[in-house]
LOLUM-451647 format. One record per residue (C-alpha): residue number from 1; x, z, y; residue in one letter. Coordinates in steps of 0.25 Angstrom, whole numbers. Layout:
senu n->NUM&px->X&pz->Z&py->Y&res->A
...
//
This chain:
senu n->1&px->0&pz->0&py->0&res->X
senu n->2&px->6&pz->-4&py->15&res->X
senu n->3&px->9&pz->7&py->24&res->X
senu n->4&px->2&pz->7&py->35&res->X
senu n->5&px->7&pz->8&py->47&res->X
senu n->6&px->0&pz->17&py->59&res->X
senu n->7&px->1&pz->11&py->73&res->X
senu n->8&px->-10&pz->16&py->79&res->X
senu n->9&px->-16&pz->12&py->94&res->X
senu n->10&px->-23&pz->28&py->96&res->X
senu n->11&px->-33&pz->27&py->105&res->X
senu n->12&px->-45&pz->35&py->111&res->X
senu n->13&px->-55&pz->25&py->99&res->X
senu n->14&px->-50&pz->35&py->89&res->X
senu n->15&px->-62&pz->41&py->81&res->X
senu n->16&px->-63&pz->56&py->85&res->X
senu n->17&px->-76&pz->63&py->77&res->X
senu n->18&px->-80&pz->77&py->83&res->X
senu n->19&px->-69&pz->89&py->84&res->X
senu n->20&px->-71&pz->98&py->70&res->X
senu n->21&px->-73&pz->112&py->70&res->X
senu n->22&px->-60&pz->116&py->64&res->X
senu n->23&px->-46&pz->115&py->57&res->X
senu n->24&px->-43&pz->126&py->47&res->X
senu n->25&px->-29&pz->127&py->46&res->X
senu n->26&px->-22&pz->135&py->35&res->X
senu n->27&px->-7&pz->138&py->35&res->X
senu n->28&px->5&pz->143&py->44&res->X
senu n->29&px->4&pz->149&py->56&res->X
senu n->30&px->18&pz->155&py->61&res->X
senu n->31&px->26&pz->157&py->74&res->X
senu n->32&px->38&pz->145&py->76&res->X
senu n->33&px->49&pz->151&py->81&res->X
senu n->34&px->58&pz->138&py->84&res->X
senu n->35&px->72&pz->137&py->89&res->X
senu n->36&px->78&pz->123&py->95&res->X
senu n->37&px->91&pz->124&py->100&res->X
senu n->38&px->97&pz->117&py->110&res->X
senu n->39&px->109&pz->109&py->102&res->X
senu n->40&px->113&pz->105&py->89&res->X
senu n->41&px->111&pz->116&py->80&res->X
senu n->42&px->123&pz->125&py->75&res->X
senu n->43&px->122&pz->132&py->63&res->X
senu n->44&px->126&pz->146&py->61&res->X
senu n->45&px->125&pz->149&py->78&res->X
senu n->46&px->115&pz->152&py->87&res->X
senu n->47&px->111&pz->140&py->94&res->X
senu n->48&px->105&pz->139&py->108&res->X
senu n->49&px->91&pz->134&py->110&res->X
senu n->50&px->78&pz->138&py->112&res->X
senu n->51&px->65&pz->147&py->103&res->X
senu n->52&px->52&pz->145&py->103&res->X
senu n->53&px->41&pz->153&py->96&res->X
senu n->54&px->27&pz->147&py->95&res->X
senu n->55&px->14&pz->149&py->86&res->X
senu n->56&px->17&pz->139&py->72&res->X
senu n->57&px->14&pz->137&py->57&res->X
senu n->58&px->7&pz->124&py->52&res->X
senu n->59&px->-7&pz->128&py->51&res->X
senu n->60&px->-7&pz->135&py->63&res->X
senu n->61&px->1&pz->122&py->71&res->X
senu n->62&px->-9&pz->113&py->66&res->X
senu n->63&px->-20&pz->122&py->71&res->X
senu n->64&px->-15&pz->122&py->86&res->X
senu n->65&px->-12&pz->107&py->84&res->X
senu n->66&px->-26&pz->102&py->81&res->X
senu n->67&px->-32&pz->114&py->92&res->X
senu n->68&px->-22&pz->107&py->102&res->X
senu n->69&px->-30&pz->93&py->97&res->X
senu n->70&px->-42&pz->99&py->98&res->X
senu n->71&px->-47&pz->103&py->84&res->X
senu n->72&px->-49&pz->118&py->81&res->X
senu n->73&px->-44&pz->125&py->71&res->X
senu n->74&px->-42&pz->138&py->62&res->X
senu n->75&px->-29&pz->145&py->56&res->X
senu n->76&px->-28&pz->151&py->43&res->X
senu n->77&px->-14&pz->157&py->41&res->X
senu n->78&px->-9&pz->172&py->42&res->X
senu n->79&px->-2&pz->178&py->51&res->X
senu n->80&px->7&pz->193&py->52&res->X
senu n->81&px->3&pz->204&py->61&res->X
senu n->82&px->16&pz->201&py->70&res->X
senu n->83&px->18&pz->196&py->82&res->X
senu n->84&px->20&pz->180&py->78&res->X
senu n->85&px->6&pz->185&py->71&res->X
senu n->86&px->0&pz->189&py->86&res->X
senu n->87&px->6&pz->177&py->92&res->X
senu n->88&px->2&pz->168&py->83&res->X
senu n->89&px->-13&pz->173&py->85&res->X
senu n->90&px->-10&pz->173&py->101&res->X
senu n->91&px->-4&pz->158&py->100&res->X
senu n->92&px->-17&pz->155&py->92&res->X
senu n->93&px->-28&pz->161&py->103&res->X
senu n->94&px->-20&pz->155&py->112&res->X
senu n->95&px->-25&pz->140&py->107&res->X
senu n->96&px->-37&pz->143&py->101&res->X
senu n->97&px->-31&pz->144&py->84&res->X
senu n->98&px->-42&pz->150&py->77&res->X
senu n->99&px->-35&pz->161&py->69&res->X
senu n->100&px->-46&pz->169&py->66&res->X
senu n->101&px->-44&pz->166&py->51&res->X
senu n->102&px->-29&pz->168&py->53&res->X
senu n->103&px->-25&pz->182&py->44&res->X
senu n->104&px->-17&pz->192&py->48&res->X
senu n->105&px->-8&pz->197&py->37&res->X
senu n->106&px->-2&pz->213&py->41&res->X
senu n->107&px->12&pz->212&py->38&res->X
senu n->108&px->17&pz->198&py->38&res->X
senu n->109&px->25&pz->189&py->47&res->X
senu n->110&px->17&pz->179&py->53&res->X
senu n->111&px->25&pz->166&py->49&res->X
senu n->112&px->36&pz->161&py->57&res->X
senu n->113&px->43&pz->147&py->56&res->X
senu n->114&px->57&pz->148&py->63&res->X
senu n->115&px->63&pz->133&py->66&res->X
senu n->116&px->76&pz->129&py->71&res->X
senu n->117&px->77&pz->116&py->80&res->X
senu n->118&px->88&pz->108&py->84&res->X
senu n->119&px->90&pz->101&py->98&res->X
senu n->120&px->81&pz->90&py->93&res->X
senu n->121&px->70&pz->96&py->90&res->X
senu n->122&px->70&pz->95&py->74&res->X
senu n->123&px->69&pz->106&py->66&res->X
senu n->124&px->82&pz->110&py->60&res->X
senu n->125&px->77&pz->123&py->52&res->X
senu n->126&px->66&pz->131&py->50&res->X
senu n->127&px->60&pz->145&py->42&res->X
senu n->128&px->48&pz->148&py->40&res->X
senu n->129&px->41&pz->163&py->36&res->X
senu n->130&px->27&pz->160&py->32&res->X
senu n->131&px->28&pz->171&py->21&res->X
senu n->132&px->14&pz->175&py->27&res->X
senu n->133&px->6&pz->164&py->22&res->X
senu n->134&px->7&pz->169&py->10&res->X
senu n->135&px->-4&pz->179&py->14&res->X
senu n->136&px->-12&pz->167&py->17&res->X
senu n->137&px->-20&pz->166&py->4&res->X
senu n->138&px->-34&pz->159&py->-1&res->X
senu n->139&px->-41&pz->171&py->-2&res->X
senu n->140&px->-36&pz->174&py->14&res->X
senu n->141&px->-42&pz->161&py->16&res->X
senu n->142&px->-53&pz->163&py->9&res->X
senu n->143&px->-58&pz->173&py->19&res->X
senu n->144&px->-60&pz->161&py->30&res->X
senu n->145&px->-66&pz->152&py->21&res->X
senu n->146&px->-75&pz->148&py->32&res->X
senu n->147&px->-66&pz->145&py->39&res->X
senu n->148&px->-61&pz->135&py->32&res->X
senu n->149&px->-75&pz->130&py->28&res->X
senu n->150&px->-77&pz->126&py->42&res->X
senu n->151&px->-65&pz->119&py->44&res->X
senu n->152&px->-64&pz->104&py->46&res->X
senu n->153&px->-51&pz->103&py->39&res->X
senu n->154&px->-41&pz->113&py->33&res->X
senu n->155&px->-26&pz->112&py->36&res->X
senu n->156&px->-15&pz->119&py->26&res->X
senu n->157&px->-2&pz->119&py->27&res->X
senu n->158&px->8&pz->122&py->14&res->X
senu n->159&px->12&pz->136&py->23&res->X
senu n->160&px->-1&pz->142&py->13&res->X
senu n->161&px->3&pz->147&py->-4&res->X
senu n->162&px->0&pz->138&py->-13&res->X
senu n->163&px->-14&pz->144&py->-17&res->X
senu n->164&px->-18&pz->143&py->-2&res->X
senu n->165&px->-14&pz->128&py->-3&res->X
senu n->166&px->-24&pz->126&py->-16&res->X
senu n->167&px->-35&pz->135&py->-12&res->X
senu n->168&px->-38&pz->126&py->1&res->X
senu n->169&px->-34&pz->114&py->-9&res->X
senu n->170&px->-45&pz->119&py->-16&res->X
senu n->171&px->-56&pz->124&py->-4&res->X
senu n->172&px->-52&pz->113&py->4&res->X
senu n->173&px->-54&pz->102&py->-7&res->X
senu n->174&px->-66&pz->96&py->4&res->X
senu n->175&px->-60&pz->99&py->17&res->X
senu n->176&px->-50&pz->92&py->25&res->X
senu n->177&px->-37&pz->98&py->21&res->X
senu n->178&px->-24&pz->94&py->29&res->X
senu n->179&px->-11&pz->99&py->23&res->X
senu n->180&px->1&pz->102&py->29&res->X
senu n->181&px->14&pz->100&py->19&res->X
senu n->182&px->24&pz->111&py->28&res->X
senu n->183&px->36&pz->110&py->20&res->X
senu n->184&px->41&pz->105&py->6&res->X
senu n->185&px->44&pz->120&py->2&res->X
senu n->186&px->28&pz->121&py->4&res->X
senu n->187&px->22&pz->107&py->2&res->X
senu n->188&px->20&pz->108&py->-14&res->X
senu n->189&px->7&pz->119&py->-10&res->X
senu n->190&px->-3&pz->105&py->-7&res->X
senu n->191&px->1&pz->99&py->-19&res->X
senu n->192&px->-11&pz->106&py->-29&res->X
senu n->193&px->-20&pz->101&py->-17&res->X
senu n->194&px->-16&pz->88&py->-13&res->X
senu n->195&px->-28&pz->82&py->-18&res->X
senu n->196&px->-35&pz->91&py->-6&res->X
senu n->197&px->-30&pz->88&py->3&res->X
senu n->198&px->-34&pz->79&py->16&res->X
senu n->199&px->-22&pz->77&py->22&res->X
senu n->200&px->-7&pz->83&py->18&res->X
senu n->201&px->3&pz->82&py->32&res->X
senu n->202&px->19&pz->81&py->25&res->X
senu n->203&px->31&pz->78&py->29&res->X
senu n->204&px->42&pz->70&py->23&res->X
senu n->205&px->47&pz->81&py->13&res->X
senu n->206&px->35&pz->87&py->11&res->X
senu n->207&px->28&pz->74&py->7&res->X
senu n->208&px->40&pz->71&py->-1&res->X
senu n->209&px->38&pz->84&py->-9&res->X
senu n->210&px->24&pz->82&py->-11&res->X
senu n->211&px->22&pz->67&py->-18&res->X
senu n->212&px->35&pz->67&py->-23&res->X
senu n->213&px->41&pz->53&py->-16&res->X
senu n->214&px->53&pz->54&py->-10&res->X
senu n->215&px->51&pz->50&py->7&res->X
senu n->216&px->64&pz->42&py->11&res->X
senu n->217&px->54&pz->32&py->21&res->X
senu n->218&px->42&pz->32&py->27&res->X
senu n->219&px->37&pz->23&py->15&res->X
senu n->220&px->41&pz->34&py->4&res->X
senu n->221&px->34&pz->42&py->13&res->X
senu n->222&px->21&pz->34&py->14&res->X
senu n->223&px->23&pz->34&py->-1&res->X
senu n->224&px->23&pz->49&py->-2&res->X
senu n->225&px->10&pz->50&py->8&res->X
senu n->226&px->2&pz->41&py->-3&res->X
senu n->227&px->8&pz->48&py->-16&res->X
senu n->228&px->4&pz->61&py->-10&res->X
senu n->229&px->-11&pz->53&py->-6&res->X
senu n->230&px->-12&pz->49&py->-22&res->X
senu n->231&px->-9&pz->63&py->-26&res->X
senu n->232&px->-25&pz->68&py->-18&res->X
senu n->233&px->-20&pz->70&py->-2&res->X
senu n->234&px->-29&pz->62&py->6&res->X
senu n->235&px->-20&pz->61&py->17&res->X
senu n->236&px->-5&pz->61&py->18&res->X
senu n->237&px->4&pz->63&py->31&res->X
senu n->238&px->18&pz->62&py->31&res->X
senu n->239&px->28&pz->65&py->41&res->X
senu n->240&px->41&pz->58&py->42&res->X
senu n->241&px->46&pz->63&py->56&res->X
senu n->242&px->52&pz->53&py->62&res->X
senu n->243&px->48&pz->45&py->51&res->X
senu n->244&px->34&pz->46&py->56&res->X
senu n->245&px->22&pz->49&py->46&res->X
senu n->246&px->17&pz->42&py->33&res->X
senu n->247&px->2&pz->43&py->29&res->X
senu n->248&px->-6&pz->39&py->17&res->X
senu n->249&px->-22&pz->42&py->20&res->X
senu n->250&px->-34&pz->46&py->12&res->X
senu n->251&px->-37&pz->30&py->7&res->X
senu n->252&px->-24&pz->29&py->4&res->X
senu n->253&px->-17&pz->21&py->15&res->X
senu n->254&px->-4&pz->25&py->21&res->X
senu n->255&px->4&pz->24&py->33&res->X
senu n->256&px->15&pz->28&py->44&res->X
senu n->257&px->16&pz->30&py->58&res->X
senu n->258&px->29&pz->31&py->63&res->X
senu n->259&px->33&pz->41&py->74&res->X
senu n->260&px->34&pz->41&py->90&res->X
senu n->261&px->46&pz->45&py->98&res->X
senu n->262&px->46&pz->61&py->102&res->X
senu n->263&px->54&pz->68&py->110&res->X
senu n->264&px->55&pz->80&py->99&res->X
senu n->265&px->56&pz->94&py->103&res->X
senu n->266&px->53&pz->102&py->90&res->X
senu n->267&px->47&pz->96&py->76&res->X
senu n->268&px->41&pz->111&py->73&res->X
senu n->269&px->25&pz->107&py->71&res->X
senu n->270&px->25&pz->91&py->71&res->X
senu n->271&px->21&pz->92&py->57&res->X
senu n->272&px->10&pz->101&py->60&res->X
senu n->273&px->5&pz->94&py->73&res->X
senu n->274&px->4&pz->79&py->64&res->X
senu n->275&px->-4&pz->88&py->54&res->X
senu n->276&px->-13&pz->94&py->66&res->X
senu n->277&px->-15&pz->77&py->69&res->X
senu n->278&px->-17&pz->75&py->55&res->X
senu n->279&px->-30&pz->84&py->56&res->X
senu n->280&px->-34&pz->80&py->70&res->X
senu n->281&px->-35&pz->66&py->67&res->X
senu n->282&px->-44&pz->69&py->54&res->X
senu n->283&px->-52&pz->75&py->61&res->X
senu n->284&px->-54&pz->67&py->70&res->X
senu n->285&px->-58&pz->56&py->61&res->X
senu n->286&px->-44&pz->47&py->61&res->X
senu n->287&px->-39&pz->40&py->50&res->X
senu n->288&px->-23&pz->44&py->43&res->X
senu n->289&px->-15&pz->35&py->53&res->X
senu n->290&px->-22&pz->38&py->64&res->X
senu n->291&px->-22&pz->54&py->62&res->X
senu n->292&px->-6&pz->52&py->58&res->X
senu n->293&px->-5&pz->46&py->71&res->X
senu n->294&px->-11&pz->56&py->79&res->X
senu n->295&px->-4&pz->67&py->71&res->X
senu n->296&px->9&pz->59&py->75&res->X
senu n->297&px->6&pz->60&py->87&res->X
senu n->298&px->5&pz->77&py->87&res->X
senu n->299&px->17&pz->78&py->79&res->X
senu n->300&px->22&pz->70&py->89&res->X
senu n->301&px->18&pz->80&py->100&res->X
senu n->302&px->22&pz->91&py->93&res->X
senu n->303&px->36&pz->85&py->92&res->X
senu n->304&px->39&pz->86&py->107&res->X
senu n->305&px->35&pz->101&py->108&res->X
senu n->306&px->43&pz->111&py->105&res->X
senu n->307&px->30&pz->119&py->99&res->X
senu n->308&px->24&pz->117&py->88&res->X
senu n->309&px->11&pz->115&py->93&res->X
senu n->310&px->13&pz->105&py->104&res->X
senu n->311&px->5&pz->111&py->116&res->X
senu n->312&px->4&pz->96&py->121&res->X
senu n->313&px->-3&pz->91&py->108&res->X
senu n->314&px->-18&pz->87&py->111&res->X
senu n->315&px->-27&pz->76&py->109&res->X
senu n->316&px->-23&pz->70&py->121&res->X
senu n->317&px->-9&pz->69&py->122&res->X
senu n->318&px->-9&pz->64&py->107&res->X
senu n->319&px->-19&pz->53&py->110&res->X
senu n->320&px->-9&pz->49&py->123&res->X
senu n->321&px->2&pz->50&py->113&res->X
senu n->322&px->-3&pz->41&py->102&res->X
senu n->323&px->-6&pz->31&py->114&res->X
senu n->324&px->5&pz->31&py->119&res->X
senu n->325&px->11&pz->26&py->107&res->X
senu n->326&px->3&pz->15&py->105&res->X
senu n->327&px->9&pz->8&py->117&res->X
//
């Protein structure tokens, strides 16, 4: 089958159907604390540079993402009764992040992802402490079960234990499930529930891990989108970075869409802001290509932020983006 691929003229003609209720999201929610420093990296000295703290997790940055595109949403995590835990519910109030099915687990760390950045931007190492999560099991969930009910879609990412992963596998088996890969350490928790899923986000690696073919080029990668179609995932996302993105959709079809020059400030959250576009344009009744393209595009912006959450990123300015490319 061809690839195809997306050049898209996006434009105000774009069906938009009426704004849903809500997004359930289940997974991370952690303070960043990430460090760039000025020059090239030295190992084993301190190097000069700057810190920034700000509210993160993947879960909880696709939530402020689809707020900050207008579509409401509701976390499901835990968090520790510290102070990362009270600023994470402040930083939450603050935009409007439903919390109120949000645990709090006496006790715990609320989880913390440290990065390392060098001078360009790119990530250069990273630790995460999610040992929390592990207090997030079905029958916690189980107590906001209406919650869930109500959603319009349900977002998980592979932060959750396994039995989390195949109990929404199992409850969500007629909802719109969106998957998050996160990392190849973590990935292998969707496998028992592929044939769930509506859409699973990945990038190279994680892909890689999950259908088995080796990615070495953006056709290997298209390759590894539709094995991972055949094996029950409706819809399959691809990251490459500077590679761009390889899709296969629900009929089958697949696809690439290359990328658009960025001044990059930080690569922390550009994976959960393409997820975050990946729901929104659902939603919003757009087929694959032009959901990738709109998801692009909020990666894109999150790129040339030094937040996670891009505070610039809204409907408007990724409509004048994608414009702007189409000329």
């Amino acid at each position: 089958m061809p690839v195809k691929r997306c050049i898209v003229p996006f434009n105000k003609t774009i069906p938009m159907t009426s704004r849903p209720a809500y997004v359930a999201l289940i997974g991370g929610a952690n303070m960043d604390v990430a460090a760039h420093s000025s020059a090239t990296l030295v190992a084993g000295d301190s190097n000069p540079g700057h810190i920034v703290c700000s509210p993160g997790g993947v879960a909880r940055n696709v939530a402020e993402n689809l707020l900050r595109l207008g579509v409401d949403a509701r976390l499901l995590s835990a968090l520790g009764d510290d102070v990362f835990g009270q600023a994470l519910r402040q930083a939450a109030a603050a935009i409007g992040l439903d919390l109120s099915a949000c645990s709090t687990i006496a006790g715990q760390r609320t989880a913390t992802y440290l990065s390392l950045h060098g001078p360009d931007g790119d990530m250069g190492v990273a630790v995460n402490d999610m040992d929390i999560l592990d207090c997030l099991t079905p029958a916690l969930l189980s107590q906001h079960i209406g919650v869930l009910e109500a959603a319009a879609a349900l977002v998980v990412d592979c932060n959750v234990r396994p039995d989390v992963m195949a109990w929404i596998g199992a409850y969500g088996a007629d909802k719109l499930v969106f998957a998050e890969a996160v990392s190849v350490a973590k990935c292998h928790k969707v496998l028992p529930v592929l044939g769930q899923l509506h859409t699973l986000k990945a990038n190279r690696m994680e892909a890689q891990a999950l259908s088995g073919v080796a990615i070495h080029s953006t056709p290997s990668a298209v390759d590894a989108a539709r094995a991972l179609h055949r094996r029950g995932v409706r819809n399959v996302v691809i990251s490459l970075g500077a590679d761009g993105v390889a899709w296969c959709n629900d009929a089958g079809a697949v696809g690439h869409r290359g990328v658009h020059p960025v001044q990059m400030a930080s690569a922390t959250g550009a994976g959960d802001a393409l997820l975050s576009g990946l729901v929104y344009g659902h939603l919003q009744g757009m087929p694959l290509d032009l959901s990738v393209a709109w998801a692009m595009a909020c990666a894109e912006l999150t790129l040339s932020s030094t937040f996670a959450n891009s505070p610039d990123l809204n409907v408007a300015a990724v409509k004048a983006r994608l414009e702007e490319q189409t000329k």
